[in-house]
N, C-alpha and C positions, 0 to 999 in steps of 0.2 A: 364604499370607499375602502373598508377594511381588507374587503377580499383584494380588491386592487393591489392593494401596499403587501397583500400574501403573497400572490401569482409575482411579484414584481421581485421578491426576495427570494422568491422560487428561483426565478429566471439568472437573476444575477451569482445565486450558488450553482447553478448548472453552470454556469460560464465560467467560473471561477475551479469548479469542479475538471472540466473537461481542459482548461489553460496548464493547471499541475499533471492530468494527465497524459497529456501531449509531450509536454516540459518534460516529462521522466519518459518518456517514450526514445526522445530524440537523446536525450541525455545515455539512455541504457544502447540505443545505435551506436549514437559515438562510443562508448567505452568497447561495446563489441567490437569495433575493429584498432583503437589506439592500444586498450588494455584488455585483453578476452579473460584474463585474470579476473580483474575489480569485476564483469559483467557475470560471471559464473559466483561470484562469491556474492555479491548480491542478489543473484536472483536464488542462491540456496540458503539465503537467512531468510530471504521471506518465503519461500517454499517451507520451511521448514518448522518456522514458527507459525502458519495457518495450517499445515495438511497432519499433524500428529504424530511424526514421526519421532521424535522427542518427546512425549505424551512426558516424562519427569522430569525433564527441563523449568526452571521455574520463567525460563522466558518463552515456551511457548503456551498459545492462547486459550490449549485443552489442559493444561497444569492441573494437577486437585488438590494438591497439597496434600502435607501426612495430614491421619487421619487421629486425632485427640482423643 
């Protein structure tokens, strides 16, 4: 029964997982063609704060912080 109640909460975060990324899919569509703006400045925060190119930035996710 327990695994049951696992797989079942598995299944409903996959669904819930794939609804937000749809959601931002269609959302990043429409801004590409109302505002090409908002969709490039978006998509270079989050480029930006995952791939290190800011590596001293305290907002991206490779940051070290000074060193004590």
């Amino acid at each position: 029964m327990i695994n049951l109640l696992s797989n079942y909460k598995n299944i409903i975060l996959f669904f819930y997982y794939q609804f937000i990324r749809i959601s931002f899919d269609f959302f990043m569509i429409g801004a590409h063609f109302l505002n090409p703006d908002l969709a490039t400045k978006i998509g270079n925060e989050i480029s930006w704060k995952i791939d290190g190119t800011f590596k001293n930035n305290p907002d991206n996710i490779w940051y070290e912080g000074p060193s004590k």
